[in-house]
Backbone as JSON Lines, residues from 0, in Angstrom:
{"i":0,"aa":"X","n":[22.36,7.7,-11.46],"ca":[22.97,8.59,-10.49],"c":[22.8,8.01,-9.1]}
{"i":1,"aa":"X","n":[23.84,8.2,-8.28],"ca":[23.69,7.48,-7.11],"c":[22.68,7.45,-6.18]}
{"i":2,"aa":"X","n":[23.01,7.1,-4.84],"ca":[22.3,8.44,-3.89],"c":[23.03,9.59,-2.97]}
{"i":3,"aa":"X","n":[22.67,10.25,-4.19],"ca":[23.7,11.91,-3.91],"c":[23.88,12.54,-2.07]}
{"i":4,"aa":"X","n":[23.02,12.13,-1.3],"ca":[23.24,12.24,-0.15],"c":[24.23,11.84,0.69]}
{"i":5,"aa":"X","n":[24.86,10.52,0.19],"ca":[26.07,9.64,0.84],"c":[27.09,10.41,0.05]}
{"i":6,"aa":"X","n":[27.26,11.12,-0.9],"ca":[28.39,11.2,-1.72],"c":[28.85,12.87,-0.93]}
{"i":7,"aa":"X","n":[30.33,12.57,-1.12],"ca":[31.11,14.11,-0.87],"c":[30.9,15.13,-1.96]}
{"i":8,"aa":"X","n":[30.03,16.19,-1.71],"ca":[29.98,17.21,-2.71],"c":[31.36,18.32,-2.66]}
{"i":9,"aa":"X","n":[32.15,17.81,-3.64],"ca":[32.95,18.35,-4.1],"c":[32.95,19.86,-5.3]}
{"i":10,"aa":"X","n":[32.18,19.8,-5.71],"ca":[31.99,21.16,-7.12],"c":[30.99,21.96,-6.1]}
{"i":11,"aa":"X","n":[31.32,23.13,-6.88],"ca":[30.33,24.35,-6.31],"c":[29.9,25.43,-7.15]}
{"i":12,"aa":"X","n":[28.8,25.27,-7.63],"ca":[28.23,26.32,-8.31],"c":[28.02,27.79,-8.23]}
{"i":13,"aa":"X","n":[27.72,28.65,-8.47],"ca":[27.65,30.41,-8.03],"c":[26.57,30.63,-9.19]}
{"i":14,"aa":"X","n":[25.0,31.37,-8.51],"ca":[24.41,31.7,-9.68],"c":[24.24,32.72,-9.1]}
{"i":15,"aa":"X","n":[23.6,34.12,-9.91],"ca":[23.58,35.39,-9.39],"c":[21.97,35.68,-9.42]}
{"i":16,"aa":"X","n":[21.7,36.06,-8.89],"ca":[20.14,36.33,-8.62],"c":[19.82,38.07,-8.51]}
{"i":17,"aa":"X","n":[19.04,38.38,-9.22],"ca":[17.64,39.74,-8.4],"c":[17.04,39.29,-7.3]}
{"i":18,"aa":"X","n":[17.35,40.64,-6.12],"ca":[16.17,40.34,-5.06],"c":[15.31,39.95,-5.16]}
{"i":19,"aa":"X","n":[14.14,40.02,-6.55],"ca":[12.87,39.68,-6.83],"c":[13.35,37.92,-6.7]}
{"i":20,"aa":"X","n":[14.19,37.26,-7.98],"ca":[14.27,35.68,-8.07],"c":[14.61,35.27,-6.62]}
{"i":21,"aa":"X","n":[15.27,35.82,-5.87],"ca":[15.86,35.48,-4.62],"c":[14.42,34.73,-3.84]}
{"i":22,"aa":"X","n":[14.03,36.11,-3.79],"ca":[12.44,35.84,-3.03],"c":[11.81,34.84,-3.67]}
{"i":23,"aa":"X","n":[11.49,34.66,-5.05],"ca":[10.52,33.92,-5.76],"c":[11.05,32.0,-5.3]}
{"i":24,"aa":"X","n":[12.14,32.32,-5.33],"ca":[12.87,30.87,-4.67],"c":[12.89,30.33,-3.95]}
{"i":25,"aa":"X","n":[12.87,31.13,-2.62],"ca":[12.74,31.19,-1.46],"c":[11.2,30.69,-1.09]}
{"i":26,"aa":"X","n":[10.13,31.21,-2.23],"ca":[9.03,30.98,-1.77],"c":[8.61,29.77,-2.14]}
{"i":27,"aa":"X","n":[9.25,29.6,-3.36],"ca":[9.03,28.27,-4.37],"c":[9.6,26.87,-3.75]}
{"i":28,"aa":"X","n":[10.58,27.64,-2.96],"ca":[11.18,26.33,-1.67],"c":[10.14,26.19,-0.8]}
{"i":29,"aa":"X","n":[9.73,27.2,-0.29],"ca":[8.82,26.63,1.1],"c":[7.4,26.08,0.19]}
{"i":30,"aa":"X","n":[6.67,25.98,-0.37],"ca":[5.86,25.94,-1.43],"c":[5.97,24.64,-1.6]}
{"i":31,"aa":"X","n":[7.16,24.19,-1.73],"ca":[7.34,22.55,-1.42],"c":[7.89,21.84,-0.5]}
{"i":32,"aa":"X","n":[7.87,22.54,0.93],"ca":[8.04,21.96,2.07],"c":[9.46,22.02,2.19]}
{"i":33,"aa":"X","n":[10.48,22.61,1.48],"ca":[11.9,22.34,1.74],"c":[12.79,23.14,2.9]}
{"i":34,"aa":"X","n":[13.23,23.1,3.45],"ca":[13.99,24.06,4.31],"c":[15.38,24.26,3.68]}
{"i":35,"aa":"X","n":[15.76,23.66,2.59],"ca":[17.4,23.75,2.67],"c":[17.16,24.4,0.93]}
{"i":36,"aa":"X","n":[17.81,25.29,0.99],"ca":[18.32,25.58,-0.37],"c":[19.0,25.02,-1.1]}
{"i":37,"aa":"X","n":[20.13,24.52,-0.71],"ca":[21.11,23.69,-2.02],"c":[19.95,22.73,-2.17]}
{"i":38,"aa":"X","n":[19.63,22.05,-1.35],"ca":[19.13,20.46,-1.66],"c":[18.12,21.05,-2.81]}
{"i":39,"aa":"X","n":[16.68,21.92,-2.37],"ca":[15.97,22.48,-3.71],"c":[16.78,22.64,-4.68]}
{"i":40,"aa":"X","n":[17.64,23.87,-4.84],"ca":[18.03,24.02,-5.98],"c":[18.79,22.87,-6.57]}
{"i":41,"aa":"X","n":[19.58,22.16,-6.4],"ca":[19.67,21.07,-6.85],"c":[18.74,20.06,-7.09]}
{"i":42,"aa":"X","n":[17.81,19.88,-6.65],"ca":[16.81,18.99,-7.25],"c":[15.96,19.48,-8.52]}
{"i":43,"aa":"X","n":[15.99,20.6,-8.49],"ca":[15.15,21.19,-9.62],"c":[16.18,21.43,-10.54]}
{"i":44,"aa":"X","n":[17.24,21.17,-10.0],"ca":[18.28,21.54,-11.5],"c":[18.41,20.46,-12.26]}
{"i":45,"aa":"X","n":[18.16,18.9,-11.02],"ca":[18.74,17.76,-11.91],"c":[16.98,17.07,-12.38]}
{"i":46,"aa":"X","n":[16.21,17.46,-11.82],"ca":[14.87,16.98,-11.88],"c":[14.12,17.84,-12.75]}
{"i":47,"aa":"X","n":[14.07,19.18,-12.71],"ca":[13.5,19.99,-13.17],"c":[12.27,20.61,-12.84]}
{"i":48,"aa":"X","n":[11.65,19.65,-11.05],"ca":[10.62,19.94,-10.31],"c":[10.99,19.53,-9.24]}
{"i":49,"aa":"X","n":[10.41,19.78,-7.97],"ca":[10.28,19.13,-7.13],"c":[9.41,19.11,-6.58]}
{"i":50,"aa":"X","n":[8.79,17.82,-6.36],"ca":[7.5,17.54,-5.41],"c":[7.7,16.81,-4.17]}
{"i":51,"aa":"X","n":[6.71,17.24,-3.33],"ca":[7.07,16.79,-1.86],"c":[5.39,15.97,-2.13]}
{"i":52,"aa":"X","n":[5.57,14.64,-1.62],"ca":[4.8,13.6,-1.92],"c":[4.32,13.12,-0.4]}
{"i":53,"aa":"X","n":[4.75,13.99,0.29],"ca":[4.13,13.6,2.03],"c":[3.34,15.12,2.45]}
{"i":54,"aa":"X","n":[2.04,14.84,1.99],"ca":[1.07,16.17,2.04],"c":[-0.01,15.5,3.28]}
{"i":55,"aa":"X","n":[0.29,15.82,3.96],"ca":[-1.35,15.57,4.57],"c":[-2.46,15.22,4.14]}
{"i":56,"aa":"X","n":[-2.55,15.72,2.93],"ca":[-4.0,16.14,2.12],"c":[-4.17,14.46,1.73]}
{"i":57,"aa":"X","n":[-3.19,14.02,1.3],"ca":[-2.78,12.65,0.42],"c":[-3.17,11.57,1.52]}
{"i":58,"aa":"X","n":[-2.86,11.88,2.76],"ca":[-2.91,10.7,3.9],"c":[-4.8,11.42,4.27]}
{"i":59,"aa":"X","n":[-5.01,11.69,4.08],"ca":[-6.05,12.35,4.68],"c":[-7.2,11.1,3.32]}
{"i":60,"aa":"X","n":[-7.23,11.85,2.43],"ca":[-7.78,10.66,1.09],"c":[-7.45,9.73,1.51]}
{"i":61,"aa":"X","n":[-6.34,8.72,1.85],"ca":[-6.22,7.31,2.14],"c":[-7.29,6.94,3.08]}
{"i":62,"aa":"X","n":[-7.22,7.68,4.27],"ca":[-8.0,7.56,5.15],"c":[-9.48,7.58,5.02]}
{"i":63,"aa":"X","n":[-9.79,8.19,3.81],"ca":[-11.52,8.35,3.2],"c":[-11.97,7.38,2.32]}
{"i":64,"aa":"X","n":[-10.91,7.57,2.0],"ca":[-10.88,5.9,0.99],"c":[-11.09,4.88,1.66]}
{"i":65,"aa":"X","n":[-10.51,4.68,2.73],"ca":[-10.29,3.11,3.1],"c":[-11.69,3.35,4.61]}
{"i":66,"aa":"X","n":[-12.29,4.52,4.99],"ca":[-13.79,4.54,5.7],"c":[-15.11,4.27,4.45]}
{"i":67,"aa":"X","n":[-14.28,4.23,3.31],"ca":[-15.71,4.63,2.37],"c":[-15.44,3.07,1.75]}
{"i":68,"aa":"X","n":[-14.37,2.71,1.56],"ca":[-14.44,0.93,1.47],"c":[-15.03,0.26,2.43]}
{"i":69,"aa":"X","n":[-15.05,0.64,3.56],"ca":[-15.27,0.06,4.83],"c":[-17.1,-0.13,4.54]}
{"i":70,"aa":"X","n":[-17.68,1.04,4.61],"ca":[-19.03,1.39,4.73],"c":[-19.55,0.78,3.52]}
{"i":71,"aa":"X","n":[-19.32,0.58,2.33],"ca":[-19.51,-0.32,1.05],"c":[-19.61,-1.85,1.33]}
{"i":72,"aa":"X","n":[-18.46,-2.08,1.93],"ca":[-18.76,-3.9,2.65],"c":[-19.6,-3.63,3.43]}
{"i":73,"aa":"X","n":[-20.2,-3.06,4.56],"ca":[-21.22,-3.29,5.03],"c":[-22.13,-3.23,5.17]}
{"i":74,"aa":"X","n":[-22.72,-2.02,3.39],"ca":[-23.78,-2.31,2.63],"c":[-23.21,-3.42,2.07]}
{"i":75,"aa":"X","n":[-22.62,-3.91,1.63],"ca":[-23.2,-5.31,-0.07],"c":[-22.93,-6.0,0.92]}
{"i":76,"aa":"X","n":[-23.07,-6.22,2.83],"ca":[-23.63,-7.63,3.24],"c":[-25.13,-7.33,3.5]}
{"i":77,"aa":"X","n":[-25.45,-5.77,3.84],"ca":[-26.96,-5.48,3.95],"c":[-27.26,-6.55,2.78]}
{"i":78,"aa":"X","n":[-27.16,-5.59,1.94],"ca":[-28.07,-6.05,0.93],"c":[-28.15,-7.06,0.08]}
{"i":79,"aa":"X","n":[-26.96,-8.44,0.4],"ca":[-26.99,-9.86,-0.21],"c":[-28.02,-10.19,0.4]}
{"i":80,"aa":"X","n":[-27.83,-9.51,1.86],"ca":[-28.63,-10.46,3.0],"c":[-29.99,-10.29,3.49]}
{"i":81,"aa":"X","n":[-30.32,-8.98,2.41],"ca":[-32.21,-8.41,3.02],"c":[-32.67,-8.07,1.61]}
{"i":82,"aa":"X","n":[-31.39,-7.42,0.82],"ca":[-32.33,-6.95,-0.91],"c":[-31.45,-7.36,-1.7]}
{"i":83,"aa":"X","n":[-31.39,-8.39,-2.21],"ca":[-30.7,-9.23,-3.27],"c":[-30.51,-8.56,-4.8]}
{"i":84,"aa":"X","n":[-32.34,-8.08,-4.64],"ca":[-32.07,-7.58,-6.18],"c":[-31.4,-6.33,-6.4]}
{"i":85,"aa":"X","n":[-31.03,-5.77,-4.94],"ca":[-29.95,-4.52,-5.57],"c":[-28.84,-4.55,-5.52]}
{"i":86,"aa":"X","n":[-28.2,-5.49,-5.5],"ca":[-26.69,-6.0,-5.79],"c":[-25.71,-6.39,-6.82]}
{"i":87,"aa":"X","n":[-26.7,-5.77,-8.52],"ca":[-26.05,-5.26,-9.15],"c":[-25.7,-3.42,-8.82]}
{"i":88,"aa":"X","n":[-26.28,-3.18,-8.42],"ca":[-26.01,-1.5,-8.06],"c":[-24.55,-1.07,-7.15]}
{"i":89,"aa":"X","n":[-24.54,-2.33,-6.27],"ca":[-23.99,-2.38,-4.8],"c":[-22.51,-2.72,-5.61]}
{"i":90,"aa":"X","n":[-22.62,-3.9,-6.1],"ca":[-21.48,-4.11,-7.32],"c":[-20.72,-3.59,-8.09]}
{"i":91,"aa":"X","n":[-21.91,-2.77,-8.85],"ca":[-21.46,-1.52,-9.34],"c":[-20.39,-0.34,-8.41]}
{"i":92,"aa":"X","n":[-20.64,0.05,-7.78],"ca":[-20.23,0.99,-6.45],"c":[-18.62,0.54,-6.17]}
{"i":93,"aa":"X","n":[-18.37,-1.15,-5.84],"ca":[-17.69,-1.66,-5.39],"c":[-16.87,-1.04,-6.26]}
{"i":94,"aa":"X","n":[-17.06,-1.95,-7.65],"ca":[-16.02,-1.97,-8.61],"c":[-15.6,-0.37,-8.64]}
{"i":95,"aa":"X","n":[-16.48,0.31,-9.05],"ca":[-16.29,1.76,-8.82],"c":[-14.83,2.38,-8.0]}
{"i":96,"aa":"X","n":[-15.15,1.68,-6.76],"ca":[-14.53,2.18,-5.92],"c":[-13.23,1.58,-6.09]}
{"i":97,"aa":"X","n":[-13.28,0.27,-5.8],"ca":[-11.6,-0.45,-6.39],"c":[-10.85,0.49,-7.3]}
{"i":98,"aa":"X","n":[-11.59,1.32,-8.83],"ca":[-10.67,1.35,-9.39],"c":[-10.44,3.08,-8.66]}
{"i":99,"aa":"X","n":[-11.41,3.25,-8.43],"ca":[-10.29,4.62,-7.82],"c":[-9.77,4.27,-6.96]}
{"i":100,"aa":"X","n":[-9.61,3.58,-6.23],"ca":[-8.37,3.11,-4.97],"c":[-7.2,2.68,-5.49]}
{"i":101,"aa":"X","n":[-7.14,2.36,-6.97],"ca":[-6.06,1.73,-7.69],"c":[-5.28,3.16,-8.93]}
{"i":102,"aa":"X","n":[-6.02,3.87,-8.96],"ca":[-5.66,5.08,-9.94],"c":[-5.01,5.83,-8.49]}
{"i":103,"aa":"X","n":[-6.12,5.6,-7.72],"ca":[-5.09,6.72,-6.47],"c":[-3.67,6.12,-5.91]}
{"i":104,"aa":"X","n":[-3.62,4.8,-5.8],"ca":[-2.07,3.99,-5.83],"c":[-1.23,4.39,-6.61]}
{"i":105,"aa":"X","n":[-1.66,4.56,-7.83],"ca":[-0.79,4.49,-9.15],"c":[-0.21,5.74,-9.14]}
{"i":106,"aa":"X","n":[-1.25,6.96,-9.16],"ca":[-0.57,8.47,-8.71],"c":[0.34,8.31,-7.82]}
{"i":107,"aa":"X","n":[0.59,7.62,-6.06],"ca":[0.67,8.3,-5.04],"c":[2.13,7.19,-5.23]}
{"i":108,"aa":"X","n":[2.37,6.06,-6.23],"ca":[3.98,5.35,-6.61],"c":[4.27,6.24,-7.58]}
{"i":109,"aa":"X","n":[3.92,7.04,-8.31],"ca":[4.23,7.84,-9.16],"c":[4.57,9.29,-8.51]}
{"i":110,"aa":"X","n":[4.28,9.47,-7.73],"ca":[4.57,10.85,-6.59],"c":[5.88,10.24,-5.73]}
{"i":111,"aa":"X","n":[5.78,8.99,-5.5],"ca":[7.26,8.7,-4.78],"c":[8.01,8.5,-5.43]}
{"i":112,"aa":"X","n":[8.37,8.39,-6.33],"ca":[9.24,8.05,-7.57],"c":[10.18,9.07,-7.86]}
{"i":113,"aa":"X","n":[9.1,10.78,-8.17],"ca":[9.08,12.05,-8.19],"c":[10.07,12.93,-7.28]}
{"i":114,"aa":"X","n":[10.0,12.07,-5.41],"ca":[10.09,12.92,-4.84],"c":[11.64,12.73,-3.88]}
């Protein structure tokens, strides 16, 4: 499917709603950051969800992530450079940390993909 944004929307749908679904939609739009109705309802019609993948919350973790990588290199130079023998521990930590920096990548291309 293209990218439906450049294209002339020609067809037009009509669905009938209860005040209650009206509202529930309405909320379920803002809920995911949307302001426009067609665009939601069309995305959830052709997607069947929609996620909004630019959360604060998400840039906020990058940012903890990449202070808490930071502070890790400058223990494992402490400690090559004053306590040697705890640099399997320090190692440990590292690797640790790599792979959640790499599971959190993998989610956050998988959230853009989504969105």
């Amino acid at each position: 499917m293209g990218d439906n944004r450049r294209e002339t929307r020609t067809k037009r749908m009509k669905v009938h709603l209860t005040p209650q679904e009206h509202e529930w939609i309405k909320e379920k739009m803002a809920q995911a950051g949307m302001t426009n109705m067609s665009e939601f309802i069309r995305r959830m019609a052709m997607n069947g969800y929609v996620i909004n993948a630019d959360q604060p919350e998400l840039d906020e973790i990058l940012r903890l992530m990449r202070c808490t990588g930071n502070n890790l290199r400058q223990i494992e130079k402490h400690v090559r450079e004053n306590e040697p023998e705890h640099m399997p521990e320090v190692e440990q930590m590292l690797r640790n940390h790599e792979e959640i920096e790499d599971t959190l990548g993998e989610i956050l291309r998988i959230l853009g993909k989504l969105s």
